[in-house]
N, C-alpha and C positions, 0 to 999 in steps of 0.2 A: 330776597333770597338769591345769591349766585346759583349761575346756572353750571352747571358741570360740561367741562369743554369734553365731548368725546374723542377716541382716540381716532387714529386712520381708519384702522382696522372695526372697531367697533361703528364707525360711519357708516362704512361698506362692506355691506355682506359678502358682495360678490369677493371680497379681497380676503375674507375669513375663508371663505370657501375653497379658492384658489391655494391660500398657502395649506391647508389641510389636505388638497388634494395633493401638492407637492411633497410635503413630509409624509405620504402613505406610502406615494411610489418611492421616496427614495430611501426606508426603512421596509416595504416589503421584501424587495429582493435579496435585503441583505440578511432577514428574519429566517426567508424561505433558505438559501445558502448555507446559511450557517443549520439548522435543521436538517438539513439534507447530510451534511458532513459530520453529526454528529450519528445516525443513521448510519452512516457507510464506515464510520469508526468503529461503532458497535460490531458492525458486522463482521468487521476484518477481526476484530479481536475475537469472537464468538466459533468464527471459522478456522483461522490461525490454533486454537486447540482441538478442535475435531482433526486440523490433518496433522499434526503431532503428534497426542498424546496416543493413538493404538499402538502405532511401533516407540514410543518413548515408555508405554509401559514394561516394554520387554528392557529389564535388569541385565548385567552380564559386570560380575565383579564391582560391584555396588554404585556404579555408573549408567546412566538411562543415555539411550541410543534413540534416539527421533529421528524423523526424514531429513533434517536440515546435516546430521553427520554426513548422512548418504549423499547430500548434493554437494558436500565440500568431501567427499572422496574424489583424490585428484590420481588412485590409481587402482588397478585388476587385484590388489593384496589389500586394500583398504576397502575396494566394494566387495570382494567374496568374501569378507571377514565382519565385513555387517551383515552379510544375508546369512551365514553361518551362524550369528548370533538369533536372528528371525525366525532360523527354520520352528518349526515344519510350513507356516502359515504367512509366513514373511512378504512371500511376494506378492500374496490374496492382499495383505496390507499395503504394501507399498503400491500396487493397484490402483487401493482405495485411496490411499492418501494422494495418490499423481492425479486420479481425476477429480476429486474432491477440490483439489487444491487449485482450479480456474474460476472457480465458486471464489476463494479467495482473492485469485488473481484480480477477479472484475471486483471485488468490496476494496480492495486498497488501495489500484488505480483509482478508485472514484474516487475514496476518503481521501489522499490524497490531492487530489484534483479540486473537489469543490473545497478541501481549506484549507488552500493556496489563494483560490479565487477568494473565497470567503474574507481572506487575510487581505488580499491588493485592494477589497472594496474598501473596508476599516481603514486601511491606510489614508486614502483617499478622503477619506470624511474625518480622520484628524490632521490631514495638510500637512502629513511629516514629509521625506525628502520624494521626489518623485522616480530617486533610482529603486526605491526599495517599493514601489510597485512593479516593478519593469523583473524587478527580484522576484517577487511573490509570483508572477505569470509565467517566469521560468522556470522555477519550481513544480509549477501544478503540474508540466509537462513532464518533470522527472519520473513521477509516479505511475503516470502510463506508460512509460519508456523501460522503469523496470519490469512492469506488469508481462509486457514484450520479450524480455530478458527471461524471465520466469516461466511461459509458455514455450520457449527455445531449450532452457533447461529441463522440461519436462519430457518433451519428444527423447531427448537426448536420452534422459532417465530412462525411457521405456525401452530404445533401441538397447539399452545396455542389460536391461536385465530380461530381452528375448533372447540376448546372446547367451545371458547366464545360464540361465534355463536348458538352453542346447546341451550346457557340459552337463547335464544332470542325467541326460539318456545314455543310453550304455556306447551308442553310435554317433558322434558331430555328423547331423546329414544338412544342406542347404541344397536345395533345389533337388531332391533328389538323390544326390553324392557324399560320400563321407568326406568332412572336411576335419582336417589335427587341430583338434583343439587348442593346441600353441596358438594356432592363426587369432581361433577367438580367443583367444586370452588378450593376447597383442590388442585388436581391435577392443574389447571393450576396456583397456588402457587406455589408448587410445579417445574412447568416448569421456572416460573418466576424466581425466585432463582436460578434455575442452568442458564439460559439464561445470566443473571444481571452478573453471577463471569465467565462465558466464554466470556462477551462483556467485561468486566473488564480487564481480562488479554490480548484479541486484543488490545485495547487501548494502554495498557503498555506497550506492544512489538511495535505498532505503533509509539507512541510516544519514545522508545528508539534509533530506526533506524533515525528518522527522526534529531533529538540532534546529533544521530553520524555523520549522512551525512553533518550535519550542522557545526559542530566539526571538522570535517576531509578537508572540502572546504574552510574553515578559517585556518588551517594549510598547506595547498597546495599551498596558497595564499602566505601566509608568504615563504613558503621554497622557493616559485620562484623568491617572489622579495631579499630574500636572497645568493640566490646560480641560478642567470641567466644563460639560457641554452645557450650553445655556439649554433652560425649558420652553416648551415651546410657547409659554404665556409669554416669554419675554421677549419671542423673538415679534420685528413692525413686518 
C-alpha cells in the first residue's frame, strides 16, 4: 500500500500553529474596526434625529424648520425669523439641540474616523493601488476636522441667540448699561455670517467623506468579486 506523502504543513505542527496565529491577528483588528465603525454609524444616525427633529417638528407654511436651517442662516432677518417661527419654546430647543449635538459631534468624528481606517486596512489586504490607502487615512482626518468645525459653529450658535434674547427685554443692558439694539442686531449679523460659511464648510467635508466611503465600498466590492480570496485550507 502507498504511503500518503504529508503536506509541509500537516508535517509540522508548529507551522499550523504559526500561520493560524498570523491569520487571527491579521483579521482581528480589521473584525474589531469595522465593528467599531459600524457602532459609531448607528450612533450618529440615532443622534443626528434627536438634534433635529424637536425644532423640525415645528411646521410654518407646510415646510419643517430644523437646526441645520438655523446654522445656514447667514443673516439677523433669517435667524429672528426662525426663532419667530420657534417661539414660545424655541430657544429651550435650540438649547437642547446645541448641547445635544457634541453627543453627535464625537459619534461622527469617530464613525467617520474608524471607517476610513477600517477602509485603508481592506485596501491593503486586497493590494489595490497604494495611493488609495494614503487616500483612505486622509479622509479619516476629514471627520474629525469637521467635528472641530461643528463645535466652533455651536459657540457661535449660542453667542448669537444670547444676543437674541437681550432684544426680547423691554431694556438692551450689557454690563449693566443700555445698549441700541441696532448694535445687537448688526453683531448677531455679524455672528450669523461667519456661523452660515463654518456650517458650510462641515457640510462639505461631511458630505466629501461620506461619497468617498461610498466610492471606496463599491470598489472593494468589485475587487473581491474580481480577485476571490483563497481559504485558508489552501493557503502552505
Amino acid at each position: 500500500m502507498a504511503e500518503k506523502n504529508p503536506t509541509a504543513t500537516e508535517a509540522d505542527p508548529a507551522i499550523n500553529g504559526i500561520q493560524a496565529a498570523t491569520d487571527k491577528a491579521q483579521q482581528q483588528p480589521k473584525t474589531n474596526g469595522t465593528a467599531l465603525a459600524w457602532t459609531a454609524t448607528t450612533l450618529f444616525m440615532g443622534l443626528s434625529l434627536i438634534v433635529e427633529m424637536p425644532l423640525a417638528a415645528h411646521r410654518h407654511q407646510g415646510q419643517s424648520f430644523g437646526i441645520i436651517r438655523l446654522e445656514l442662516a447667514d443673516s439677523f432677518k433669517s435667524f429672528d425669523g426662525l426663532m419667530a417661527i420657534w417661539k414660545p419654546d424655541g430657544p429651550a430647543w435650540v438649547g437642547f439641540s446645541l448641547g445635544f449635538d457634541y453627543l453627535l459631534i464625537i459619534a461622527y468624528s469617530a464613525a467617520f474616523f474608524l471607517t476610513c481606517r477600517s477602509i485603508a486596512a481592506k485596501i491593503k489586504s486586497h493590494r489595490l493601488k497604494p495611493v488609495l490607502v494614503d487616500l483612505a487615512i486622509l479622509f479619516s482626518f476629514l471627520g474629525p476636522l469637521a467635528g472641530v468645525l461643528d463645535a466652533v459653529e455651536n459657540i457661535l450658535l449660542m453667542t448669537s441667540l444670547s444676543h437674541w434674547l437681550s432684544l426680547t427685554t423691554s431694556v438692551c443692558l450689557q454690563n449693566g448699561q443700555a445698549v441700541d439694539p441696532v448694535k445687537i442686531m448688526s453683531t448677531i449679523d455679524t455672528l450669523a455670517g461667519s456661523t452660515a460659511k463654518v456650517a458650510t464648510t462641515k457640510f462639505v467635508l461631511v458630505i466629501a467623506v461620506l461619497l468617498f466611503i461610498s466610492a471606496m465600498h463599491f470598489t472593494l466590492a468589485w475587487s473581491e468579486k474580481q480577485t476571490p480570496r483563497r481559504s485558508p485550507e489552501t493557503r502552505v
